[in-house]
TIVO-2410 file (N, C-alpha, C; in nm, 3 decimals):
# residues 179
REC num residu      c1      c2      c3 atome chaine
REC   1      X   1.250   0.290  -1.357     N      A
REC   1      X   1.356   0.271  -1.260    CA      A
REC   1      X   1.433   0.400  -1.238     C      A
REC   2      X   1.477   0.473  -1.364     N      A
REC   2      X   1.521   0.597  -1.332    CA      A
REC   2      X   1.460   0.710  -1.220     C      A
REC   3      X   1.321   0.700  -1.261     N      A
REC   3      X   1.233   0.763  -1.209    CA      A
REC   3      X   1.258   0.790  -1.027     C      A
REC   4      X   1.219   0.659  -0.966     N      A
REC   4      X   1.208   0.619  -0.870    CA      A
REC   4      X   1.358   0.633  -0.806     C      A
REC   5      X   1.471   0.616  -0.910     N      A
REC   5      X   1.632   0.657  -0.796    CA      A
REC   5      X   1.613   0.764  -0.810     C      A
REC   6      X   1.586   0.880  -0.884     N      A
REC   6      X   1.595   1.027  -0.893    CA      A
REC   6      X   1.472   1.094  -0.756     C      A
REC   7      X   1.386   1.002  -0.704     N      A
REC   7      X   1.324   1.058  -0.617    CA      A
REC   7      X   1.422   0.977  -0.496     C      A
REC   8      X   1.429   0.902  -0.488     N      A
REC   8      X   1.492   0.869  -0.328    CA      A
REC   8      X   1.579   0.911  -0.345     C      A
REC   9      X   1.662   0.992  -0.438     N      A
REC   9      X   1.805   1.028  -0.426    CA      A
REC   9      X   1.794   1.221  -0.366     C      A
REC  10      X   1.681   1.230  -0.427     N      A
REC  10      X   1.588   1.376  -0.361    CA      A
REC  10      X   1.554   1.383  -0.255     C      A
REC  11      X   1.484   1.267  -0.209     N      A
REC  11      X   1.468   1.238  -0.095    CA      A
REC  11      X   1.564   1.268   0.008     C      A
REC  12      X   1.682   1.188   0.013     N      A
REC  12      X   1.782   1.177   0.094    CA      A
REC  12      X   1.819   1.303   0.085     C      A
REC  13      X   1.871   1.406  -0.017     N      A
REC  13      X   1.941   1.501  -0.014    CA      A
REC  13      X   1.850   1.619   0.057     C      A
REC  14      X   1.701   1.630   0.053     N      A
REC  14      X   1.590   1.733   0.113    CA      A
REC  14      X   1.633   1.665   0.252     C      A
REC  15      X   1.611   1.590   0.315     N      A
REC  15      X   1.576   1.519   0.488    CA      A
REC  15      X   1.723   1.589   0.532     C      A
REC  16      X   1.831   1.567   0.443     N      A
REC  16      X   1.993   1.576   0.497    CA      A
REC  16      X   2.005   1.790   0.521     C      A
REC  17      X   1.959   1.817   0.436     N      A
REC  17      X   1.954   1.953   0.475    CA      A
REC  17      X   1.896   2.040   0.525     C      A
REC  18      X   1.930   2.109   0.590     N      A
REC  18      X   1.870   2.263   0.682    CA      A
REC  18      X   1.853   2.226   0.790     C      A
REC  19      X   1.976   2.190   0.891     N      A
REC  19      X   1.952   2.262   1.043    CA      A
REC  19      X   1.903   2.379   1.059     C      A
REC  20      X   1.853   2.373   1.197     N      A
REC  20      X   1.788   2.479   1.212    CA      A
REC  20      X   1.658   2.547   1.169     C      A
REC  21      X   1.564   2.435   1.104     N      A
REC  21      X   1.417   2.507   0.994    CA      A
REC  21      X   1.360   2.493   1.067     C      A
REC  22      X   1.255   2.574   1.155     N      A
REC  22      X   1.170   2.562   1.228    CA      A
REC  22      X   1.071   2.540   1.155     C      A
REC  23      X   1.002   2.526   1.016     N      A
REC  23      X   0.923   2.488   0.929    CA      A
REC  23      X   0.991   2.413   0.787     C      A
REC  24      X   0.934   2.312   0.747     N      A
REC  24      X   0.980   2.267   0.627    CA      A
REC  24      X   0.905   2.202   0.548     C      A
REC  25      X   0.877   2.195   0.398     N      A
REC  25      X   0.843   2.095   0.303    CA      A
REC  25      X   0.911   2.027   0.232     C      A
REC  26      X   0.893   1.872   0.242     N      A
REC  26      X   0.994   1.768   0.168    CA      A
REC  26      X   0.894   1.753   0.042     C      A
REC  27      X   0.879   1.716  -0.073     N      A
REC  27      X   0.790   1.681  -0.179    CA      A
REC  27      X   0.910   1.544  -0.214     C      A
REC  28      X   0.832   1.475  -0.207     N      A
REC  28      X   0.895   1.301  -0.224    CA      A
REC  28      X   0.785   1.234  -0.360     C      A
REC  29      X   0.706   1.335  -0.428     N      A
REC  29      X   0.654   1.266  -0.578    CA      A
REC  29      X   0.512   1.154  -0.532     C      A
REC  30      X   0.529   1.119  -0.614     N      A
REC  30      X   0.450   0.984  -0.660    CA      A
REC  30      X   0.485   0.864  -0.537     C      A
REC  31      X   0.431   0.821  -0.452     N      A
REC  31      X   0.490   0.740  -0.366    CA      A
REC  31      X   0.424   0.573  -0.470     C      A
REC  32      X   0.359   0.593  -0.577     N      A
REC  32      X   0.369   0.452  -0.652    CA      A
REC  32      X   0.521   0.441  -0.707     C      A
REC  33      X   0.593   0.552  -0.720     N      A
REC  33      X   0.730   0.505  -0.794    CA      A
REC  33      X   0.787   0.505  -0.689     C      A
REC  34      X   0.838   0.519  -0.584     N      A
REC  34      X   0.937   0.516  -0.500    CA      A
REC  34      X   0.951   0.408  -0.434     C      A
REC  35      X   0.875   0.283  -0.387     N      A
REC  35      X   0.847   0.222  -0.329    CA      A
REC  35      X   0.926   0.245  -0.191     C      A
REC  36      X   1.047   0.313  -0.145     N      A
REC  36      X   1.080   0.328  -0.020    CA      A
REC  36      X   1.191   0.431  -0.037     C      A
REC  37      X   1.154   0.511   0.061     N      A
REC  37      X   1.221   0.636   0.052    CA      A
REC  37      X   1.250   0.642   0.258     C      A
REC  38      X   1.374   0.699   0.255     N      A
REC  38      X   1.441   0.704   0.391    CA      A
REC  38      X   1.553   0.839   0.363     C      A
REC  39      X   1.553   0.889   0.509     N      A
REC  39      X   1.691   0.989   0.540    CA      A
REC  39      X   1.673   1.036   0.714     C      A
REC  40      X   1.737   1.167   0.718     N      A
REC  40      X   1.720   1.201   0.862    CA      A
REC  40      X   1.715   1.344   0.768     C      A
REC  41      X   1.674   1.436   0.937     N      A
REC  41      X   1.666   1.556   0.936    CA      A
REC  41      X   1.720   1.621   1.050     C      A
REC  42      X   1.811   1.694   1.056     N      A
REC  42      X   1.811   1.767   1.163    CA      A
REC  42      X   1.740   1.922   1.201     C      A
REC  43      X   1.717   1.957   1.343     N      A
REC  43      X   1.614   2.033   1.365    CA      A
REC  43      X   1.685   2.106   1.530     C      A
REC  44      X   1.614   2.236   1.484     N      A
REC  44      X   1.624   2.315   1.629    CA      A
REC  44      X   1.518   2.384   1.657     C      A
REC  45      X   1.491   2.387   1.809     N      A
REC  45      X   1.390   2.505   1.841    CA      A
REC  45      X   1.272   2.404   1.817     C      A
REC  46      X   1.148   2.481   1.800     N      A
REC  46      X   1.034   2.362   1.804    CA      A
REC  46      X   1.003   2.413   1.652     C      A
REC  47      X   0.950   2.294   1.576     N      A
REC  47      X   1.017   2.268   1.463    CA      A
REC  47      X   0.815   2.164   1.386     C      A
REC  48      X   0.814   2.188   1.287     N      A
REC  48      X   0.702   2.117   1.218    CA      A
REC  48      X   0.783   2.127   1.031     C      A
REC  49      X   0.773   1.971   1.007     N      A
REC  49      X   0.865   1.910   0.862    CA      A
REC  49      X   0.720   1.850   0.829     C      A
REC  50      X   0.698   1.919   0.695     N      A
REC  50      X   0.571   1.799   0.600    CA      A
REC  50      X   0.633   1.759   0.491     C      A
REC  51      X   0.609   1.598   0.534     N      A
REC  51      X   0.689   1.525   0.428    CA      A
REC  51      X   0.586   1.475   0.285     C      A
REC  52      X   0.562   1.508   0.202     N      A
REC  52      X   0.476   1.524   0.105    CA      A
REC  52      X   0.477   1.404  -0.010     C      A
REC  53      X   0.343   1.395  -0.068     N      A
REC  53      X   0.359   1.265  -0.115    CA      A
REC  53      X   0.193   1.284  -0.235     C      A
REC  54      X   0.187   1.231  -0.314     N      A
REC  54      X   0.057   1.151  -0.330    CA      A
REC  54      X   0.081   1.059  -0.400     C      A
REC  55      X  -0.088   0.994  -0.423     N      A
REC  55      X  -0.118   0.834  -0.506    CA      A
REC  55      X  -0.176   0.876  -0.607     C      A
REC  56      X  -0.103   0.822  -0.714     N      A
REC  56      X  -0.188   0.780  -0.863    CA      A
REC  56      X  -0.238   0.650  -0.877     C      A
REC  57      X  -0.235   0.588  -0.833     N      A
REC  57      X  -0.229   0.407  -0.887    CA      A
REC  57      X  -0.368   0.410  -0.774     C      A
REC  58      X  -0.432   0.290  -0.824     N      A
REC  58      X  -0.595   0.271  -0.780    CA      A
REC  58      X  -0.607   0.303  -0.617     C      A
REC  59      X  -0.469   0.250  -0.553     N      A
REC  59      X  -0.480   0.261  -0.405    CA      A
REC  59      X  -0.344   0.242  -0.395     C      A
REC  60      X  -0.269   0.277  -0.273     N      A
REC  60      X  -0.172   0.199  -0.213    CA      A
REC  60      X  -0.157   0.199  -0.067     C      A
REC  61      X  -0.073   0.111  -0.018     N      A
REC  61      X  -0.058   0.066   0.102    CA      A
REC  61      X   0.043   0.142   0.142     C      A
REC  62      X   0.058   0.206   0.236     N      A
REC  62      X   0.164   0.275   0.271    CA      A
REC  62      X   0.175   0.229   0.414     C      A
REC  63      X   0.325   0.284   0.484     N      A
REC  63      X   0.387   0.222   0.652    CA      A
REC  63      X   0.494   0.318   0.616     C      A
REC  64      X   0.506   0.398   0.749     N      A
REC  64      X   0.609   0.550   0.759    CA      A
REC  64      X   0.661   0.491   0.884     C      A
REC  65      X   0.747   0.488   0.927     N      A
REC  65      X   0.830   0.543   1.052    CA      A
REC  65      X   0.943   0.628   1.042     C      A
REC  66      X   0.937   0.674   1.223     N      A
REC  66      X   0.986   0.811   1.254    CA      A
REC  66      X   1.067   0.757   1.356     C      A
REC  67      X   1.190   0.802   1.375     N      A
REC  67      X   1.287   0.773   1.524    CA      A
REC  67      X   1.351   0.917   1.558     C      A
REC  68      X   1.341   0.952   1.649     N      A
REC  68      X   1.432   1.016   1.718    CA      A
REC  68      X   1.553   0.956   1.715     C      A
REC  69      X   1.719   1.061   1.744     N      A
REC  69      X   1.809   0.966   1.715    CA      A
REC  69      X   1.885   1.076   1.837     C      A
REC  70      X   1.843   1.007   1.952     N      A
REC  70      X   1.957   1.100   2.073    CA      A
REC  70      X   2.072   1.061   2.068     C      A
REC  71      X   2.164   1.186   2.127     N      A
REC  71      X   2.296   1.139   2.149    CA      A
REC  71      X   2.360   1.216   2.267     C      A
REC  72      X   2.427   1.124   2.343     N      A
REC  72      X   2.444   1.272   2.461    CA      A
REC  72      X   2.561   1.202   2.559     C      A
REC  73      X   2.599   1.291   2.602     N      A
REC  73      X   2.778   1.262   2.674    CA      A
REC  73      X   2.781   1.276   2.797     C      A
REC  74      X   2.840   1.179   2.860     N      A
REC  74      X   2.837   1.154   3.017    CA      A
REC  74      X   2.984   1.216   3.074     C      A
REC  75      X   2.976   1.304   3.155     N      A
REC  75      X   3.119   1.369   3.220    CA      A
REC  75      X   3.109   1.341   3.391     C      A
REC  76      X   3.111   1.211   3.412     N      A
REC  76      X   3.099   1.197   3.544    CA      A
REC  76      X   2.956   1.201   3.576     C      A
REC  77      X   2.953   1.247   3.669     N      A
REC  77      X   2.729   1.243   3.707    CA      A
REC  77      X   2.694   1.372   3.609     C      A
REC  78      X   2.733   1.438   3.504     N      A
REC  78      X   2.682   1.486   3.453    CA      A
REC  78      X   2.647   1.451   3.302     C      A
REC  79      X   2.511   1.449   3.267     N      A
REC  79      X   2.492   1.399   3.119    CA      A
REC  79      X   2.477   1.546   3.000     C      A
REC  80      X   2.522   1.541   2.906     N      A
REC  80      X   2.502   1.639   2.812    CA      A
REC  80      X   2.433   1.572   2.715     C      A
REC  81      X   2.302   1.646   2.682     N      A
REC  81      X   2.256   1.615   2.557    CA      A
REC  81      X   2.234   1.696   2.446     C      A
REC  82      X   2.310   1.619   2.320     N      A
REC  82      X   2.424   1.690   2.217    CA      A
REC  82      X   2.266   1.677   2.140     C      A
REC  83      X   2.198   1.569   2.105     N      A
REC  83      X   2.070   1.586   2.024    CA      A
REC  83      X   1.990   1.537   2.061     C      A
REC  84      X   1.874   1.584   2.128     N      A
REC  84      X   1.766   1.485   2.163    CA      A
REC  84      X   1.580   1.611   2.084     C      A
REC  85      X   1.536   1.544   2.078     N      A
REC  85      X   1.378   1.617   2.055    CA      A
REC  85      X   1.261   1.529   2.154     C      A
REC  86      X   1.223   1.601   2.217     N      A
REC  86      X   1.120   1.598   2.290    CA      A
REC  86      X   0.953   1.632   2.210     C      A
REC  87      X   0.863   1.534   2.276     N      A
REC  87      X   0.754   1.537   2.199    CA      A
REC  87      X   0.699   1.556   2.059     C      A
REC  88      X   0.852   1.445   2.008     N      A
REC  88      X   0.807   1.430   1.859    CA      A
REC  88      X   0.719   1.340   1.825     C      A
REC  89      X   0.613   1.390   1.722     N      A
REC  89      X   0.483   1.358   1.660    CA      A
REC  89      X   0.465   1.351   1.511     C      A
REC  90      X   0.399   1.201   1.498     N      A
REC  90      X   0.368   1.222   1.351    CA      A
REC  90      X   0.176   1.191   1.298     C      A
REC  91      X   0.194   1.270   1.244     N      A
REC  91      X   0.050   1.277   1.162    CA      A
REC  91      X   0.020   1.246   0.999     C      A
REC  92      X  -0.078   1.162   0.981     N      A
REC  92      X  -0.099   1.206   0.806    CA      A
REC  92      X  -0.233   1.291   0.796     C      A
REC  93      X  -0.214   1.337   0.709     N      A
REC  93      X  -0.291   1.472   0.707    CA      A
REC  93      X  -0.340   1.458   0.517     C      A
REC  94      X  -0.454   1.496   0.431     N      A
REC  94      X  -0.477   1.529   0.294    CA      A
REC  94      X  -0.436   1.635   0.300     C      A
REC  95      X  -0.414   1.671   0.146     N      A
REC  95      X  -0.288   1.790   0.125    CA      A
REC  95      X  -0.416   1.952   0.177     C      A
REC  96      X  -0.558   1.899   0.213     N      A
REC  96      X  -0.576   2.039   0.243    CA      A
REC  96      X  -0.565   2.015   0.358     C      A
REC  97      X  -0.526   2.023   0.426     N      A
REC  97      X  -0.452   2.024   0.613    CA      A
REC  97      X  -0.601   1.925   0.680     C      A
REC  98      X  -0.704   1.857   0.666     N      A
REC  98      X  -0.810   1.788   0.710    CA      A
REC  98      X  -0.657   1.649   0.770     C      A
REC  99      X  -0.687   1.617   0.918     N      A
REC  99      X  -0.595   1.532   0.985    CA      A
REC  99      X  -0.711   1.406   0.928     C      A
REC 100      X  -0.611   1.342   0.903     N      A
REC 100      X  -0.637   1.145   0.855    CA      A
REC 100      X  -0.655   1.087   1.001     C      A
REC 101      X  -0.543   1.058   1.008     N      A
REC 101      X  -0.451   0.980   1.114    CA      A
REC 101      X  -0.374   1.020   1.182     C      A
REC 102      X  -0.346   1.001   1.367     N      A
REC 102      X  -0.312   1.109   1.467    CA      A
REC 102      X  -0.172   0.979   1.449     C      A
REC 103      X  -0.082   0.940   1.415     N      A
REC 103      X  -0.013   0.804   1.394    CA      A
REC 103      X   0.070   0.802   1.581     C      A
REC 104      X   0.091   0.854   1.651     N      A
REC 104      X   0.169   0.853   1.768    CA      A
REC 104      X   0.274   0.943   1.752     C      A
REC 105      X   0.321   0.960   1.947     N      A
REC 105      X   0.448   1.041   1.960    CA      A
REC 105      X   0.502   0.940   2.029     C      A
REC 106      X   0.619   1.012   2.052     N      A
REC 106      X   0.739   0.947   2.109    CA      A
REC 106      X   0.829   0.891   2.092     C      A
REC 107      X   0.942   0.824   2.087     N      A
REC 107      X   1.088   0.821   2.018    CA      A
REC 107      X   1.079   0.745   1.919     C      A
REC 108      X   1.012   0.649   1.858     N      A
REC 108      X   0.979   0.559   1.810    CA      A
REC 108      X   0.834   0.534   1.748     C      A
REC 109      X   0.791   0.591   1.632     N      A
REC 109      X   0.645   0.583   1.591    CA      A
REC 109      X   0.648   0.532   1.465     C      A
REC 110      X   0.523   0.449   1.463     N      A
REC 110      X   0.545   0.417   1.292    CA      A
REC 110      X   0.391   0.354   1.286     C      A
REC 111      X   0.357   0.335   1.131     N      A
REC 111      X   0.197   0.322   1.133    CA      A
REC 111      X   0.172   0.272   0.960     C      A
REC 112      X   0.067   0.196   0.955     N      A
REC 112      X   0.032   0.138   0.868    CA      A
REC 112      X  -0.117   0.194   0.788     C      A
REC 113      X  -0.124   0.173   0.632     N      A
REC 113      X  -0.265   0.228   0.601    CA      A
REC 113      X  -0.294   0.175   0.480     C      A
REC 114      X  -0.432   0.231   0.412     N      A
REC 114      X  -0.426   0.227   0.235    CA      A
REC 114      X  -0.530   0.365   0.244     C      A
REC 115      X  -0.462   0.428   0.152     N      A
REC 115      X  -0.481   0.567   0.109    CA      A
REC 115      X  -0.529   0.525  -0.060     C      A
REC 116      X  -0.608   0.589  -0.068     N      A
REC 116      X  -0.725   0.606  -0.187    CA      A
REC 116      X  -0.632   0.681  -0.347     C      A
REC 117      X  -0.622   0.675  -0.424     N      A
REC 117      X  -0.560   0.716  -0.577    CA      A
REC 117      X  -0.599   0.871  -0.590     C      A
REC 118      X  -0.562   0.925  -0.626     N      A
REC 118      X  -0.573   1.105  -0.689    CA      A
REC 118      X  -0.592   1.198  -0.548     C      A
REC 119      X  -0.511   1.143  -0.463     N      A
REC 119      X  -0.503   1.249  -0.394    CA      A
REC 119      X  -0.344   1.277  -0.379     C      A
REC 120      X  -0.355   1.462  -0.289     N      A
REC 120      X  -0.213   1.440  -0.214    CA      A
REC 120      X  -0.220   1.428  -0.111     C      A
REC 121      X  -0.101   1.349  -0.024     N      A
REC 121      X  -0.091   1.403   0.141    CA      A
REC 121      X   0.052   1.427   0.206     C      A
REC 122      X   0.057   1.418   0.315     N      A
REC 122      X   0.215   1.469   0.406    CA      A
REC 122      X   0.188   1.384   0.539     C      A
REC 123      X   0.301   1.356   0.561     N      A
REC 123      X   0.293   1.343   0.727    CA      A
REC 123      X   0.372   1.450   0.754     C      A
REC 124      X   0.305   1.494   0.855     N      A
REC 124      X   0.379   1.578   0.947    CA      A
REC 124      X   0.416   1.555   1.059     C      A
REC 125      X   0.545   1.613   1.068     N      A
REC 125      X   0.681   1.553   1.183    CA      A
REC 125      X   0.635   1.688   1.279     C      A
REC 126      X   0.598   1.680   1.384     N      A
REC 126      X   0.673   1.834   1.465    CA      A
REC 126      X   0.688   1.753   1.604     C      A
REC 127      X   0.754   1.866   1.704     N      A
REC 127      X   0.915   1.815   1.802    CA      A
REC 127      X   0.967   1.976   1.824     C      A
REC 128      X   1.012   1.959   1.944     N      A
REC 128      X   1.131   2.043   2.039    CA      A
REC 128      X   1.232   1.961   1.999     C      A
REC 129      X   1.329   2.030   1.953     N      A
REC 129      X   1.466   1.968   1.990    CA      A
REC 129      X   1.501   2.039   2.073     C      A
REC 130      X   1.591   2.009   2.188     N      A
REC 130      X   1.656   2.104   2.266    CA      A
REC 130      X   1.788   2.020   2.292     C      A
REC 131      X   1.841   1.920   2.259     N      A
REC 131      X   1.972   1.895   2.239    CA      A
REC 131      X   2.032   1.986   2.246     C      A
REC 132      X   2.229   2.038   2.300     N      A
REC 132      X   2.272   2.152   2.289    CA      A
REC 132      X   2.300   2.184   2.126     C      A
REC 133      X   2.358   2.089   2.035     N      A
REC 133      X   2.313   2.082   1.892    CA      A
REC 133      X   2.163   2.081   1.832     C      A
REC 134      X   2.044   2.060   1.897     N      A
REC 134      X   1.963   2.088   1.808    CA      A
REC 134      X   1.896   1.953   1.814     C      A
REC 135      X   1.836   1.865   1.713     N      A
REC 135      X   1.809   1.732   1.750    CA      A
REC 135      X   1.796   1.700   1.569     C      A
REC 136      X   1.786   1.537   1.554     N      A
REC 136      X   1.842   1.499   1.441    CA      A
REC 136      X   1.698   1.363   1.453     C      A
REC 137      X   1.558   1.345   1.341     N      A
REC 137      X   1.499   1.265   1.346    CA      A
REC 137      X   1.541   1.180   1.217     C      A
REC 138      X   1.501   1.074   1.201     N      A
REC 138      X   1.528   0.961   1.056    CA      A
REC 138      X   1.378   0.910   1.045     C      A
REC 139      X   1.403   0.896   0.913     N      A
REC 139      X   1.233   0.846   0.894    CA      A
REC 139      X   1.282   0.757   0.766     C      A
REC 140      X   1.122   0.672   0.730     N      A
REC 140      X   1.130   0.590   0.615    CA      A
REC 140      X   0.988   0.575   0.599     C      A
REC 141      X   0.978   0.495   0.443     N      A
REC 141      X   0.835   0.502   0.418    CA      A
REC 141      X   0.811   0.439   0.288     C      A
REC 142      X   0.709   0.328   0.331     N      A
REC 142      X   0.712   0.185   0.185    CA      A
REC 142      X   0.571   0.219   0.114     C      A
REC 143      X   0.573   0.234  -0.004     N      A
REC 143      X   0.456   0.215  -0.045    CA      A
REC 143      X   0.402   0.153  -0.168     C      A
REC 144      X   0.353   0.073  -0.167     N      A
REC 144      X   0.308  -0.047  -0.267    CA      A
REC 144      X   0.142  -0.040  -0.319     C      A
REC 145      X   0.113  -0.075  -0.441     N      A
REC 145      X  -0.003  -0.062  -0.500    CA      A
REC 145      X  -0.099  -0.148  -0.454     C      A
REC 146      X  -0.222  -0.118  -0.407     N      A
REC 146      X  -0.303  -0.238  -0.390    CA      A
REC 146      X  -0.368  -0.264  -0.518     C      A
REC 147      X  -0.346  -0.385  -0.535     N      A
REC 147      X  -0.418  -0.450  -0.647    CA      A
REC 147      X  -0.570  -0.415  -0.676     C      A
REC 148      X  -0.640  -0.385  -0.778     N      A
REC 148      X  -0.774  -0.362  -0.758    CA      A
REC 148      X  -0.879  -0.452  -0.802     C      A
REC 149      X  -1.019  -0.468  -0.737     N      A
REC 149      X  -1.073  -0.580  -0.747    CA      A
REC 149      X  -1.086  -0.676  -0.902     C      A
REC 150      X  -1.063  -0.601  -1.014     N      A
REC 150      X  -1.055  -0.663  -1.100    CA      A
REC 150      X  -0.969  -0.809  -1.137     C      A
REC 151      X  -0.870  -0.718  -1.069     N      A
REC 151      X  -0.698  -0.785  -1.075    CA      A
REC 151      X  -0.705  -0.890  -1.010     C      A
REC 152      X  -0.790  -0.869  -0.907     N      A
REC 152      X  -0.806  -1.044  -0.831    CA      A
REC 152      X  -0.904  -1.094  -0.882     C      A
REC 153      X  -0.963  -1.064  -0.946     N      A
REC 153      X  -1.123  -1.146  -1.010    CA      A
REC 153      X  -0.984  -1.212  -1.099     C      A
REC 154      X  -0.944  -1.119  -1.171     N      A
REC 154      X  -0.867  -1.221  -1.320    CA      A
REC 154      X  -0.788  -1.355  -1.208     C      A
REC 155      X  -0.670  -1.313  -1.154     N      A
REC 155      X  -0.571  -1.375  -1.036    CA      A
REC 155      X  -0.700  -1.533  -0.960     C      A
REC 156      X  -0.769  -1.491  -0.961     N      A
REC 156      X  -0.856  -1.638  -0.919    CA      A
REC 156      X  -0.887  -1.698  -1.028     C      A
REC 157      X  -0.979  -1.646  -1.152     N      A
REC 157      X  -1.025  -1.716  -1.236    CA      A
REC 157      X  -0.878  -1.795  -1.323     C      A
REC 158      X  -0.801  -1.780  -1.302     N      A
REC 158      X  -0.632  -1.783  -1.379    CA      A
REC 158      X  -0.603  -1.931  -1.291     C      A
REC 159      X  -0.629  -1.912  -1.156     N      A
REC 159      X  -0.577  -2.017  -1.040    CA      A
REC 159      X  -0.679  -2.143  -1.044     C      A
REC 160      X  -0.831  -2.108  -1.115     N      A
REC 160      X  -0.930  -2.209  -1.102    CA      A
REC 160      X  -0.910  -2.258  -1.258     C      A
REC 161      X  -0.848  -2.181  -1.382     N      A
REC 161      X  -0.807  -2.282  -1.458    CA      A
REC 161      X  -0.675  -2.372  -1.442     C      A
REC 162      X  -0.615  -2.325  -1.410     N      A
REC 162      X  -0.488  -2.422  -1.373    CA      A
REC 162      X  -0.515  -2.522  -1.275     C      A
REC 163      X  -0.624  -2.503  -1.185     N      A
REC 163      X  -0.669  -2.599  -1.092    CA      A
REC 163      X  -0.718  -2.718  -1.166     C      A
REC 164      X  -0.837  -2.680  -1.233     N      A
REC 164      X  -0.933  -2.717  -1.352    CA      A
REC 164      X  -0.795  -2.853  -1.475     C      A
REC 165      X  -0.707  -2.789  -1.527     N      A
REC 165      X  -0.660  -2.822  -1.592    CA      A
REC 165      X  -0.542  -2.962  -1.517     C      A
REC 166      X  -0.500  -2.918  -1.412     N      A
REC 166      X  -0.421  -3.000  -1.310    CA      A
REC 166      X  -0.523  -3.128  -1.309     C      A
REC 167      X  -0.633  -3.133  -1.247     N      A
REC 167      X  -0.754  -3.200  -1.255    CA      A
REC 167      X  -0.767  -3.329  -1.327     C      A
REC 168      X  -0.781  -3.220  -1.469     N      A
REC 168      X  -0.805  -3.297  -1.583    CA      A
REC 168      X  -0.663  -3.401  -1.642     C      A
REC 169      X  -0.594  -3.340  -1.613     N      A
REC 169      X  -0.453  -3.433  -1.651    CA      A
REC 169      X  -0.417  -3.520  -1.544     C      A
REC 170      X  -0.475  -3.512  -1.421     N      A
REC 170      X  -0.470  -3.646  -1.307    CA      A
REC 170      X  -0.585  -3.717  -1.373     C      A
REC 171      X  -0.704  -3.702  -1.408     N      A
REC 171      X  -0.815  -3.787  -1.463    CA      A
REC 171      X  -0.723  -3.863  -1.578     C      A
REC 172      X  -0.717  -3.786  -1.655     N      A
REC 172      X  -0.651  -3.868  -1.812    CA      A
REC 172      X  -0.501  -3.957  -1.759     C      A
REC 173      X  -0.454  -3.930  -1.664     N      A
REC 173      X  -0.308  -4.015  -1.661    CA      A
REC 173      X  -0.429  -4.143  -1.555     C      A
REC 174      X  -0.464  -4.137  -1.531     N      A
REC 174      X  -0.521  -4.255  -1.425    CA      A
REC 174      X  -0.572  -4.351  -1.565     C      A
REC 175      X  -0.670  -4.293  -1.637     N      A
REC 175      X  -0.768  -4.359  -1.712    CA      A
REC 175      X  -0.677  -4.421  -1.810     C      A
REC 176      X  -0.544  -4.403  -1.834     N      A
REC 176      X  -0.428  -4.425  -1.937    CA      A
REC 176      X  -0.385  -4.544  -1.850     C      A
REC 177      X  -0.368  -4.506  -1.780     N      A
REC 177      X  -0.245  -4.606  -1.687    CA      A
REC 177      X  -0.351  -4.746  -1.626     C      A
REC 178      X  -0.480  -4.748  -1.647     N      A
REC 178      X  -0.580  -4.874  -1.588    CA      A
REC 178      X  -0.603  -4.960  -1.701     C      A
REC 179      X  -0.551  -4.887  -1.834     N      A
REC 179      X  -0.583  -4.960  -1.951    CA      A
REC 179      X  -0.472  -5.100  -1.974     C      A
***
């Protein structure tokens, strides 16, 4: 448990810093201990963030989303925009840059998978901000172990004795109760 607050607490504090990085690496650990890690980033200029990760555990299931977070001020018919990013994109990628998954652009992206044990990978964020501040994205990202086939061989044979046994104690209360 320690483990896992000391990375989302890393988490949050890497995403919260450095306006202005036109390049960045987040390292977010072990995504079997974290189970969900979230923050924002802000960004200027055209801009590429790899948010870094791998699996130890047999497999896991992972789901990332990405939002843009505009903000912008109306002065009569004129609009100012204080943060916006244009043609932001996310990708997962293995840690030697080989692209996985192209996951979508646009203000709102997010994507589902199961990624294989002993590797690393990143998604990568890149985007224009041109907001007159710069632009500000938020992301999040769940990841849970898939069980491996063993685990459900046991998980059934476990469910067909208790079935088995349920069974047998409706047989014996009937054969009790006719006597």
């Amino acid at each position: 448990m320690k483990t896992t607050l000391k990375h989302l607490v890393a988490v949050c504090a890497a995403l919260t810093v450095g306006a202005g990085a036109h390049a960045a690496d987040y390292h977010f650990g072990n995504a079997n201990e974290i189970g969900v890690a979230f923050g924002s980033h802000a960004v200027s200029g055209s801009f590429t963030d790899r948010l870094l990760f791998n699996i130890t555990s047999p497999s896991a299931f992972i789901s990332g989303s990405l939002q843009d977070v505009p903000v912008s001020i109306s002065f009569g018919n004129t609009v100012l925009n204080v943060l916006n990013i244009d043609d932001l994109t996310l990708s997962l990628h293995a840690a030697n840059g080989d692209l996985l998954v192209a996951i979508g652009s646009g203000d709102d992206i997010g994507g589902t998978g199961i990624l294989p044990k002993g590797m690393d990978y990143y998604y990568q964020v890149s985007g224009v901000a041109n907001g007159s501040s710069g632009g500000r994205y938020t992301y999040s990202a769940f990841a849970q172990a898939v069980p491996e086939s063993e685990t459900w061989a046991m998980l059934l044979a476990g469910l067909g004795l208790v079935g088995l046994q349920l069974r047998r104690k409706n047989r014996l209360g009937k054969t009790i109760g006719t006597s």
